[in-house]
Every structure is written in structure tokens, then in C-alpha cells.
C-alpha positions as CSV (number, residue, x, y, z in Angstrom):
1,X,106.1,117.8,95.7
2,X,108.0,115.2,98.1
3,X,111.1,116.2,99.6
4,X,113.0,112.5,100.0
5,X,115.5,111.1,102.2
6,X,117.0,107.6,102.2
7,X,117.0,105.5,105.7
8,X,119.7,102.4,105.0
9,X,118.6,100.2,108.4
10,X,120.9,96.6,109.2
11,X,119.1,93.9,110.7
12,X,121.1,91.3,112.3
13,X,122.4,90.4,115.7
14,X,123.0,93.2,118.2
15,X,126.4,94.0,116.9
16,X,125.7,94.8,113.6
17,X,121.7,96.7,114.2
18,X,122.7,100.1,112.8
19,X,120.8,102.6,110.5
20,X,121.9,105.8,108.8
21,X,119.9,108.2,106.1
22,X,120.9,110.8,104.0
23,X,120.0,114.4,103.7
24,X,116.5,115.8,102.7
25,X,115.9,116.7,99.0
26,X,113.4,119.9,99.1
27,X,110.9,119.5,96.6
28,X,112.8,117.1,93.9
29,X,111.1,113.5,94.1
30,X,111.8,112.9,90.5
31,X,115.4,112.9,90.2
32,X,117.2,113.1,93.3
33,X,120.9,113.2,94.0
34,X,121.8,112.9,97.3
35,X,125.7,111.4,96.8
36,X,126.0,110.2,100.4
37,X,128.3,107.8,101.8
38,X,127.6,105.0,104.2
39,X,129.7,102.9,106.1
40,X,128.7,99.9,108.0
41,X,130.5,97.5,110.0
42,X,129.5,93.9,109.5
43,X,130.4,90.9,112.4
44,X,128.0,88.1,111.3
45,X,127.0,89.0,107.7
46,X,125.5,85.4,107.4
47,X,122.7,87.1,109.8
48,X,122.3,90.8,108.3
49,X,119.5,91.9,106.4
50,X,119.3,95.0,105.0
51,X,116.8,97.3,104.0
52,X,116.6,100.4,101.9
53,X,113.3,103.0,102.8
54,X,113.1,106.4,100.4
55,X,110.6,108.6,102.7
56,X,109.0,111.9,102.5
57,X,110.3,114.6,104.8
58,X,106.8,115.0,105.5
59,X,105.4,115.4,109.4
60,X,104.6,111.9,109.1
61,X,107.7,110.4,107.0
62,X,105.2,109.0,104.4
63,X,107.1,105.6,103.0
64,X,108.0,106.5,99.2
65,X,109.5,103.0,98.5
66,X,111.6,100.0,99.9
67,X,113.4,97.1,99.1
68,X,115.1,94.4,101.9
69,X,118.1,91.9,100.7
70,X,120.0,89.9,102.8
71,X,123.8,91.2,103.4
72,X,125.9,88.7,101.2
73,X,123.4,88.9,98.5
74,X,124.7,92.4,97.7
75,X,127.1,92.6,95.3
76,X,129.7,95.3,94.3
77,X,129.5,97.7,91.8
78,X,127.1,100.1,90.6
79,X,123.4,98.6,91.3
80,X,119.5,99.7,90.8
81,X,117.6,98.5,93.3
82,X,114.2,98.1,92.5
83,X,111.8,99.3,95.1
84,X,108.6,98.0,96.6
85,X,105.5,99.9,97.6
86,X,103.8,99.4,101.2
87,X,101.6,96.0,99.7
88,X,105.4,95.0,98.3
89,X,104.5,95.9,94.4
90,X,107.4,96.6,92.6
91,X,107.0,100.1,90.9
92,X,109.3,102.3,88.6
93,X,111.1,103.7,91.3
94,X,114.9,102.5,91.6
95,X,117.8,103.7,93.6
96,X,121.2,104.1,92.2
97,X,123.6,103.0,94.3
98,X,127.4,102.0,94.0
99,X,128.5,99.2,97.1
100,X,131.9,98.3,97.9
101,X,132.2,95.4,100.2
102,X,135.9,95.2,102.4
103,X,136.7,92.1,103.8
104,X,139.1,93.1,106.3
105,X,139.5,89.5,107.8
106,X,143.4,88.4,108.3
107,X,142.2,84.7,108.5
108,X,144.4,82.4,106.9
């Protein structure tokens, strides 16, 4: 059995490179729940990528699945996001995710 975590990793320019996972799930790669918030702060989101990895807690954090978007191409709301394998073959794996995007410019 695979104990999963989720690695959320922001590709951009310096100020915005972050990452962040959640907790480990012993033993529960079928359905796991991790309900784990993340919160990122974004200064060029023209330039962000972002990339979701699911890995085993194993000694050699085995890559379960991933799936990369770029930053304004995520939208808010509840979302599946359809993840790749390590050749970049979609499989049945999805992660369920809810985003919520603040725009905390005072432009006007």
C-alpha cells in the first residue's frame, strides 16, 4: 500500500518560487483526504507555473502522479485535476481540489 503526500511547487521568478505539501496518508492510496490549506503569494502571475506531484512516503518518494498549469489558467472553484504519469499519460488518478484566487491589487 502507498502512503501519499501532495508537493504544490510555484515556478516563476524568484519572488514567487515557493512549494508546500501536505501531510502523509499511512496506507490509503485509494481515497485520500488530506483537507490541507495552501496559501501562496503571487507577484508576477503572468510568469508562474504551477505544478501539482502526489508521492509515496516511500524512502525514495516514488512519483504517484502530476499535472503542471500555468498560474492564470487556474480557475476558482472546486476542480479535478487530471494527473500525468512519469512518460506524461493521463491515468484515472485526479485530485480534488477547491482554489480561491484573491486579487488584493488597489490599482485603479
Amino acid at each position: 500500500p502507498v502512503s501519499p503526500f501532495v508537493k504544490v511547487k510555484i515556478f516563476g521568478v524568484r519572488c514567487d518560487q515557493n512549494e508546500q505539501k501536505t501531510l502523509t496518508i499511512s496506507n490509503n492510496g485509494l481515497n485520500p483526504i488530506w483537507n490541507h490549506l495552501m496559501q501562496f503569494s503571487i507577484c508576477i502571475p503572468e510568469l508562474c507555473l504551477l505544478r501539482f506531484t502526489v508521492k509515496d512516503n516511500d524512502k525514495s518518494n516514488t512519483d504517484l502522479g502530476q499535472y503542471s498549469i500555468p498560474f492564470l489558467s487556474m480557475q476558482s472553484g472546486y476542480r479535478h485535476i487530471r494527473l500525468l504519469d512519469i512518460y506524461n499519460n493521463p491515468t484515472t488518478a485526479t485530485l480534488f481540489v477547491n482554489v480561491k484566487i484573491i486579487n488584493t491589487d488597489n490599482a485603479t
